[in-house]
C-alpha positions in Angstrom: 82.9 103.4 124.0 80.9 102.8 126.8 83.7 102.5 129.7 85.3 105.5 131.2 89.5 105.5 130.6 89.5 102.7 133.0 87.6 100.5 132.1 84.7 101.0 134.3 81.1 101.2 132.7 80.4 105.1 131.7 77.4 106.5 133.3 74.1 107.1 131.9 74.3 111.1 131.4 78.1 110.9 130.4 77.4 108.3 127.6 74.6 110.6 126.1 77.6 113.4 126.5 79.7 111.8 124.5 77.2 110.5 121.5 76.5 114.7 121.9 80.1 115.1 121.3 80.5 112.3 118.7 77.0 113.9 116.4 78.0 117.4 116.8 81.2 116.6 115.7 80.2 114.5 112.4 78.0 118.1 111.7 80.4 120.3 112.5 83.4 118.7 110.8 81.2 117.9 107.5 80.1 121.8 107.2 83.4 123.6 109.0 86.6 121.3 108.4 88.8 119.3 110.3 90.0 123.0 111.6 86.8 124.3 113.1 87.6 124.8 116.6 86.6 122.4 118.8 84.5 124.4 121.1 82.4 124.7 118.2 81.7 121.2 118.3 81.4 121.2 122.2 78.8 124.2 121.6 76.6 122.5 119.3 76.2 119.4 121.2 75.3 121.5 124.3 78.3 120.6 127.0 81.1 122.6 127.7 84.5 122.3 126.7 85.4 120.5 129.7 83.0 117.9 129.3 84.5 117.5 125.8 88.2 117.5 126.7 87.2 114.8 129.8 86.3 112.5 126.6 88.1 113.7 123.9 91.6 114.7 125.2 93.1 115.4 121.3 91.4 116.5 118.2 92.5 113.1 116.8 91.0 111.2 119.5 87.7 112.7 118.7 88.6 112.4 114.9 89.2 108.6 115.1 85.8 107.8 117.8 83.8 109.7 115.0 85.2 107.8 112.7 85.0 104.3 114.4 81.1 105.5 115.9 80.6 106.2 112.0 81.2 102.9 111.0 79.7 100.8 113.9 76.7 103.1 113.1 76.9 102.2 109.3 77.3 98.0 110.4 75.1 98.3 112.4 72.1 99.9 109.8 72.4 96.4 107.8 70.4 94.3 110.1 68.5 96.3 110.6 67.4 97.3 107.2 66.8 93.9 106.5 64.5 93.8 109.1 62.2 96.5 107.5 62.5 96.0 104.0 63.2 93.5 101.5 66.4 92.0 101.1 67.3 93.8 97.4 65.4 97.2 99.2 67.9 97.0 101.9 70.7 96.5 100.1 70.3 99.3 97.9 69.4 101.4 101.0 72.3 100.5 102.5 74.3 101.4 99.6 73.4 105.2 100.3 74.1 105.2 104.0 77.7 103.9 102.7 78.3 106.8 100.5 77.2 109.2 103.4 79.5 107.6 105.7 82.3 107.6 103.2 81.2 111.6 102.5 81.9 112.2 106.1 85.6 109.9 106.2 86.5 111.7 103.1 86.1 115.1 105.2 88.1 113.6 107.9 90.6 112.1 105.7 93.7 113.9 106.3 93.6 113.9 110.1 92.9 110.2 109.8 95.8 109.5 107.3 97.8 111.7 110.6 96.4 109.1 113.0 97.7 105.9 110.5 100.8 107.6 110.4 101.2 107.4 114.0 100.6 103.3 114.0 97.2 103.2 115.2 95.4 102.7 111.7 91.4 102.6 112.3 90.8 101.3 109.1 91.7 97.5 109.3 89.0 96.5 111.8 86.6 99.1 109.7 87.3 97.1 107.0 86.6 94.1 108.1 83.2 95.3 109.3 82.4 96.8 106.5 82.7 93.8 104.8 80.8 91.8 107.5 77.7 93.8 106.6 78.1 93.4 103.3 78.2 89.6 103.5 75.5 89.7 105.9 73.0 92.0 102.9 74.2 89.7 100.1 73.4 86.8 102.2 69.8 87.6 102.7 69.9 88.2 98.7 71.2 85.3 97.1 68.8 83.2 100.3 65.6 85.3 98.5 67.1 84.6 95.2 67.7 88.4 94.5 71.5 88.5 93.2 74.0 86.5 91.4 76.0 84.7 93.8 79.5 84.7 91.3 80.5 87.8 93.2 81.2 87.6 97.0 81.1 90.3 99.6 85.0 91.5 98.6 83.8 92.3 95.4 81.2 94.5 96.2 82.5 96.4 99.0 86.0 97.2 96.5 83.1 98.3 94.2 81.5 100.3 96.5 84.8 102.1 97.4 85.7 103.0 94.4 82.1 104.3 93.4 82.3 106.3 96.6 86.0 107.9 96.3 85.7 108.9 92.9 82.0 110.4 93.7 83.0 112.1 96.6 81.1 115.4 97.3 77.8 116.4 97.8 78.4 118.1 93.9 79.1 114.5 92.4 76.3 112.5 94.5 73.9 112.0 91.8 76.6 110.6 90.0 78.1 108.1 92.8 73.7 106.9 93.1 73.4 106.4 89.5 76.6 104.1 89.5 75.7 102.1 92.5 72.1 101.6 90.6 74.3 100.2 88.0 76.0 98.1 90.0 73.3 96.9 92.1 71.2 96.4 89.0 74.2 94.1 87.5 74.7 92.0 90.4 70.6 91.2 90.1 69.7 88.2 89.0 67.7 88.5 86.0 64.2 86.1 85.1 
C-alpha cells in the first residue's frame, strides 16, 4: 500500500516505516509465531509501537499486508528472474522462492483462515497472481523451447501447492526441492 487510509499518497519515510513493519514482521512471525507480541515486531524494524498501530491497527491487518506484500513480492520475482537468467534457470529459481513464501503463509495460516472467516479472503486475487507468474515463466519456456507445452500454468501451480503443503517446514525442505526437481525435470522437453 502506498496511500495513507485515505487514499492520499504515503510519504516517503512512512512507506519505508511500513515495508520496516511488513520485513520485521515476516522475521518475527516465521521464528516467534503468530502470538509473538507485536511490539516485538515494532522493535525489530526500529519504530515504535505507535508508528506500527498508525499502519497496522489489528494483528490481522498486519497478518493479511504481510501476506498480500508476500505475494506481490513473490509475482513480482518472475520478471525479473527472467531478466537475469535463462528461462528454465528462472523457473526453477522461482520454484524455491515459492516454497519460501508458502513456508511463511503456512506460519501464518491460522490467523489467515481467521481473516477468510471473516469474508475478506486474501487468497482469491493471490491466486490469480500466482498463477499469472506462472504463465508468464512457462511462457518464456515453451517460446525458448524449454518445456512441454501439454501442461498449462493451472497445472503447475496445483503442483506446486501441493509439493509445498505437504513439504512444509524447514525439516522437510530437502524433500519439497527434490520433488519440484522432479517436476521441473518432467515438464522439460527432452532432445
Amino acid at each position: 500500500m502506498t496511500e495513507d487510509g485515505a487514499g492520499r499518497p504515503l510519504r516517503a519515510d512512512a512507506r519505508r516505516n511500513r515495508e520496516k513493519i511488513l520485513a520485521a514482521a515476516v522475521r518475527v512471525f516465521t521464528t516467534q509465531g503468530l502470538d509473538a507480541h507485536l511490539d516485538r515486531v515494532a522493535k525489530e524494524a526500529g519504530v515504535g509501537s505507535a508508528t506500527l498501530y498508525r499502519n497496522f491497527p489489528t494483528r490481522e491487518a498486519l497478518v493479511e499486508a504481510v501476506y498480500r506484500d508476500e505475494v506481490a513480492r513473490l509475482c513480482a520475482a518472475a520478471p525479473a528472474l527472467l531478466a537475469e537468467q535463462p528461462p528454465m534457470e528462472a523457473l526453477r529459481s522461482w520454484t524455491r522462492l515459492f516454497l519460501d513464501y508458502v513456508t511463511t503463509k503456512y506460519g501464518m495460516i491460522d490467523a489467515l483462515r481467521a481473516i477468510a472467516a471473516t469474508g475478506e479472503s486474501p487468497y482469491g486475487h493471490s491466486r490469480e497472481l500466482v498463477r499469472a507468474a506462472v504463465a508468464t515463466l512457462m511462457e518464456a519456456c515453451a517460446a525458448a523451447g524449454a518445456i512441454r507445452t501439454d501442461i498449462g500454468p493451472a497445472d503447475l501451480a496445483a503442483a506446486l501447492e501441493g509439493i509445498a503443503l505437504t513439504s512444509a517446514g524447514a525439516d522437510r525442505r530437502p524433500q519439497a526441492e527434490r520433488l519440484l526437481d522432479l517436476t521441473l525435470d518432467g515438464l522439460a522437453v527432452r532432445p
